[in-house]
Steps between C-alpha positions, in 0.01 A plus 500: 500500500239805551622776277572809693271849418656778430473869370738740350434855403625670240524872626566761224560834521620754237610203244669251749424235729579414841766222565564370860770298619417193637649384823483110580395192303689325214458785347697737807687828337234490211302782357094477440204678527315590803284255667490168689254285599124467497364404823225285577172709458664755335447619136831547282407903485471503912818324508663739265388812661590311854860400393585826289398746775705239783818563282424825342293678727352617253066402350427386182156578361467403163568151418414303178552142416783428294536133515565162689816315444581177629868442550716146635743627718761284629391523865109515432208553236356824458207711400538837442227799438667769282323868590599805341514782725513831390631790761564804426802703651625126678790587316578785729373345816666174426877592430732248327773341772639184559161305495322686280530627109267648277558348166442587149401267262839510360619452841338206595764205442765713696405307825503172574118415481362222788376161330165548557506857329644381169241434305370828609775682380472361166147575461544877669784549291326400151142661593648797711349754215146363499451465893641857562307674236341758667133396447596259752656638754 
């Protein structure tokens, strides 16, 4: 089976990150970073800008690679590009409702994460000091 390309973006502002609630799949009801898929032609930073200004209306400029995870989900193989996306004053712009939350680090296992995110989580949760330094952001 061809695995599946993905992207999520890890969107933090003032020391949180962006969780969306996903809709449909196996994984229906589920939270998980923004993203989705990488169409053909496009590069995994065009595809995050593309998805995250479809559902947020809102650009992201800087982007830096965080990582590539491959996951087994039950309903199909994945790849998934892992950008960090640093935006200052989303938190404002974005407000937390139903489908979104900004999360803390200690917040982060309050949701129920999406398969394919929790690996991520695990890695966010255990690095979250040395990717948010602010000599990289």
């Amino acid at each position: 089976m061809v695995r599946e390309r993905a992207v999520r973006a890890i969107v933090y502002c003032d020391g949180k990150v962006l969780a969306v609630r996903h809709d449909g799949g196996a994984d229906g009801g589920c939270w998980e970073f923004p993203g989705g898929a990488i169409r053909e032609g496009e590069t995994a930073e065009e595809a995050c800008r593309r998805s995250f200004s479809e559902e947020q209306g809102i650009g992201l400029h800087v982007l830096w690679r965080l990582d590539t995870l491959e996951a087994d989900l039950p309903d199909r193989p994945l790849s998934m590009d892992v950008l960090i996306a640093p935006l200052e004053g989303a938190c404002l712009r974005i407000p937390d409702d139903n489908d979104r939350r900004w999360l803390s680090q200690d917040q982060l296992l309050e949701v129920d994460w999406s398969a394919a995110d929790a690996e991520l989580i695990m890695m966010i949760g255990v690095l979250w000091d040395q990717l948010f330094a602010d000599e990289h952001l």
